[in-house]
N, C-alpha and C positions, 0 to 999 in steps of 0.2 A: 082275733088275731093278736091282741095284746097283751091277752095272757097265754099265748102260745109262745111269743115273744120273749116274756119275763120266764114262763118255764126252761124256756131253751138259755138263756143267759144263767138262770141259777144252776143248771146242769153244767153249760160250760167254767162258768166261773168256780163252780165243785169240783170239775174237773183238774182243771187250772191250779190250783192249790193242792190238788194231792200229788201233782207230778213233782211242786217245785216241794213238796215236803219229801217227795222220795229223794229229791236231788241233795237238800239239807242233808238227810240223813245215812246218805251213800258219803257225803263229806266228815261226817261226823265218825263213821263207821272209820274213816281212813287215818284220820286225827288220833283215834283210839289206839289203832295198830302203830305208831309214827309214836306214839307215847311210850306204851310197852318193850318199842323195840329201843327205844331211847333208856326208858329204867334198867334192861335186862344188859345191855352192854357195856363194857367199860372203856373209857376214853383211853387210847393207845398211839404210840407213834408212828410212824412211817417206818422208821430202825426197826421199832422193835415187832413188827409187823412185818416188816421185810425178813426178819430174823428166824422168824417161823415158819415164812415162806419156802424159806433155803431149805429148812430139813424136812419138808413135805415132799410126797413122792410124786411125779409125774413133768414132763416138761410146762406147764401150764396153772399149778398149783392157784386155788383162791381163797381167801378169807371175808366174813363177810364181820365189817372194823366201824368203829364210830370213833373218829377222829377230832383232832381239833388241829386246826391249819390254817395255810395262808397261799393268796394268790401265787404264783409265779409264773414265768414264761421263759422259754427257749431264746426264740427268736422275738424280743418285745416289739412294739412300734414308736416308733418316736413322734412327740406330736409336733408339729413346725411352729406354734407361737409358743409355746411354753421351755420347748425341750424335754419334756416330761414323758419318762417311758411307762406305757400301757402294755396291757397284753391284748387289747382289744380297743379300738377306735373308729367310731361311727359319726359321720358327720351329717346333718341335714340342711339343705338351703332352701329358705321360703321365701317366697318373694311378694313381698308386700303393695297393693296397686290400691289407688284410689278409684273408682268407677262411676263414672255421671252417666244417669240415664233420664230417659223421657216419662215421666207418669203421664199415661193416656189419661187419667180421670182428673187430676189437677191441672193439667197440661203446664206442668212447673219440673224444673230440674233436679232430679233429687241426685245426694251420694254417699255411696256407702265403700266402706272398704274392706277387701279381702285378703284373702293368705292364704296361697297354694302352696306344694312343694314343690319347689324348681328342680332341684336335682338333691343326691345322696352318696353317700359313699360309706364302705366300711371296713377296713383293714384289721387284720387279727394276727396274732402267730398261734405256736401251740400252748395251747390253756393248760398250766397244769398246778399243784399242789403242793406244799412243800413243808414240813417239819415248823414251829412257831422259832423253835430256839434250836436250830440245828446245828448249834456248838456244840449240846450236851452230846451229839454223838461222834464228834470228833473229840472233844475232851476227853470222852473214855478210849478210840483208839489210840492218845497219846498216851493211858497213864497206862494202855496194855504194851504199848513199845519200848518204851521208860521197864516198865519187869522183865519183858524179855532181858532187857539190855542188864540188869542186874542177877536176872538168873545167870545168865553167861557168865558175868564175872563172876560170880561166888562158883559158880559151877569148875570153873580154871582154878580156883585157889585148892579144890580139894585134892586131896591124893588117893585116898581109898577107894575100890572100885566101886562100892556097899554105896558109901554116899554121893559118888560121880552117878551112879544109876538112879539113886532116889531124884535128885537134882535134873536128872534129865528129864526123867518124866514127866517131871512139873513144868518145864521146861518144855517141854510138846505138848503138854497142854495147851500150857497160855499160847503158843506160836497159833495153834488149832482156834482158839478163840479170837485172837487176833485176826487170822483167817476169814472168819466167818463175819466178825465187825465190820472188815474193810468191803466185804461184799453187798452189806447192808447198804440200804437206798432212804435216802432222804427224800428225794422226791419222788412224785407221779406223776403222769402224766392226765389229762381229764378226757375219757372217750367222748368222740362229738355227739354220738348217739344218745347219749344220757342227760345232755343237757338242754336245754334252750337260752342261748345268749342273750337272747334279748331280756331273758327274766334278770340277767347279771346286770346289766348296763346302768350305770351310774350318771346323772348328770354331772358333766364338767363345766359347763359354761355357756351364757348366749352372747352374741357377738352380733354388731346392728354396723350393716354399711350400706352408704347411700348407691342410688346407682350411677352406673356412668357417665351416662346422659340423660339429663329430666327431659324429653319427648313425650309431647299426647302423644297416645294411639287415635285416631279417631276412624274408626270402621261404619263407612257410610261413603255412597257413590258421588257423595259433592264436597268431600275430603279435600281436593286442588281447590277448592275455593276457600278464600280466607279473608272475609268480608267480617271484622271484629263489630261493628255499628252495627251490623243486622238483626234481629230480636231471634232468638234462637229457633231451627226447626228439629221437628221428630227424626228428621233425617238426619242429623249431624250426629246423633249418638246410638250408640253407648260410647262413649270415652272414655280410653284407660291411659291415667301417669303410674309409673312406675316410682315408687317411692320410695323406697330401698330392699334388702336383703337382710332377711336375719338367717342365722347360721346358729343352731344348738348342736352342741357336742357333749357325747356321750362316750365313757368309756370304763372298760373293766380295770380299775389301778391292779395296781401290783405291791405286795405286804398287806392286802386285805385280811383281815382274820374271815374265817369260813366256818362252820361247823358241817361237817360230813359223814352222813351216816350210808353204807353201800359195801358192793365188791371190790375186794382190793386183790389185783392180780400179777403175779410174777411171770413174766417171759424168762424161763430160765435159759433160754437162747441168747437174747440179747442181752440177759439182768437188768431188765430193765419194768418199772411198777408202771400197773394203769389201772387209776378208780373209775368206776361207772357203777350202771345201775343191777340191780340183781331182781328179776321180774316176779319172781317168789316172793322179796323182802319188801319192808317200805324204804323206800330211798330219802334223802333231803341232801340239799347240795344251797344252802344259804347262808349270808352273810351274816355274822352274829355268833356270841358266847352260846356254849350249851345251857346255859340257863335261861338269855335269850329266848332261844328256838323254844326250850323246852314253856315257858309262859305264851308266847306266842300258842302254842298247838293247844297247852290243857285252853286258852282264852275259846279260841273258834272249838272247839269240841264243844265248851258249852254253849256259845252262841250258838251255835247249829243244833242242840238239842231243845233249848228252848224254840228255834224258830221253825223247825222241824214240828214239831209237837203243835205250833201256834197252825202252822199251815194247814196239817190233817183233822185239826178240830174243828177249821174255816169251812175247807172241802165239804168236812161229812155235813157240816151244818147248811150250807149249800147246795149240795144233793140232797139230802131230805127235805127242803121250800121244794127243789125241783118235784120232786116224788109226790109230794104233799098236791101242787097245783097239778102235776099229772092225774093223779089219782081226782080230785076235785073236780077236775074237765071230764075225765069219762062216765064220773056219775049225773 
């Protein structure tokens, strides 16, 4: 029975490591593709991304963009002790108790203390995206309005029709590119489907208060009795004080730098841009420079290739003891 025992453990335990080496290597597989798509594309804006958009045909047009950007919000949230606008604010309260109870075996008091969550809460507006320096593309619709405005005059001083026509046309040019700048988008918006907030969530702060009234609980049927000189019984507990509230807050700021690689989509209805995920491409939607990200992904691709590699070598050497005492038991 005991080496049916050890046989069936070295089979499981073979087992057991080839799974977690396929799981390694299904990470590492993904790390690979998340690299490649990061070297093959080039970092682009919102402008000039949107600018491509416009003269793509279809009401709905996509591009799939590697970005480099920053939080924003529509509608932000205000947090009430700071004043500080988030686009996302999640609160949690835990409530901190002392608890005495009876040891049956020492028949002595012992106490320990815990931490539940008492309550939660979490406020958001709409998450979205927005240009790092999104001056540079109002600076160039200023210095296109500035030419206009000088094509016009030079265009009024001429007299000849030869050069009133040349002047024009340059002249509808720039108006046509100007056109097309001011339709350009700075922002996005972030589809909820693409994301998981909780992955965003930032610690902001812990916050300790006592509570309102220090009250035992004491839950037991002889609780109306309050006899302090009497030597304690089993009956009188478990007893819980309430010893205060901790409260952590968590939230997604706003002018976070982001690197975002995904679909980038124009509502040519409403002109309006929204990044999400593209289920063909690899996605990343995190915090951090693209040099960042990009050290982060080659780091875990080799980590996952050596521990990949480490697991399947464990496994097969593990099933083979199994095999081995298999084989040994039947002869």
């Amino acid at each position: 029975r005991a080496k049916s025992l050890s046989m069936a453990s070295a089979l499981l335990g073979g087992a057991v490591c080839l799974g977690v080496g396929g799981i390694l290597h299904a990470i590492r597989l993904n790390s690979i593709e998340v690299v490649k798509a990061m070297k093959a594309e080039e970092t682009t804006t919102l402008a000039a991304a949107s600018e491509k958009l416009l003269k793509m045909p279809g009401d709905a047009p996509s591009l799939y963009v590697e970005l480099s950007a920053k939080t924003c919000c529509k509608n932000e949230i205000v947090r009430e002790d700071t004043r500080e606008k988030v686009a996302v604010l999640k609160r949690e309260v835990y409530k901190m108790e002392r608890v005495e109870e009876w040891d049956t075996k020492t028949r002595k008091v012992t106490t320990r203390k815990t931490k539940s969550l008492h309550s939660q809460d979490m406020r958001s507006g709409q998450l979205g995206i927005e240009d790092i320096d999104p001056t540079l593309h109002e600076t160039e619709v200023n210095r296109l309005e500035q030419l206009v405005e000088g094509k016009k005059t030079e265009l009024s001083s001429f007299g000849s029709m030869l050069s009133r026509n040349k002047y024009q046309k340059e002249l509808e040019d720039i108006q046509q590119e100007l056109h097309e700048k001011k339709q350009c988008r700075t922002v996005a918006d972030v589809r909820p489907d693409s994301i998981t907030i909780e992955d965003l969530l930032k610690d902001a702060g812990t916050t300790w208060a006592p509570p309102a009234t220090n009250v035992n609980v004491n839950i037991s049927w002889n609780s109306t009795q309050n006899n302090s000189s009497r030597a304690p019984r089993p009956s009188d507990y478990p007893k819980y004080t309430a010893e205060g509230y901790e409260t952590v807050t968590k939230v997604i700021p706003l002018g976070e730098e982001l690197y975002c690689l995904g679909e980038l989509r124009l509502n040519k209805k409403t002109n309006k841009l929204s990044f999400g995920r593209d289920p063909s491409k690899p996605f990343v939607f995190q915090y951090g420079s693209e040099d960042e990200i990009m050290r982060n992904a080659q780091f875990q691709q080799s980590f996952m290739k050596y521990g990949s590699y480490g697991c399947f070598a464990l496994g097969a050497g593990w099933i083979a003891v199994g095999a081995y005492q298999m084989a040994a038991e039947e002869n």
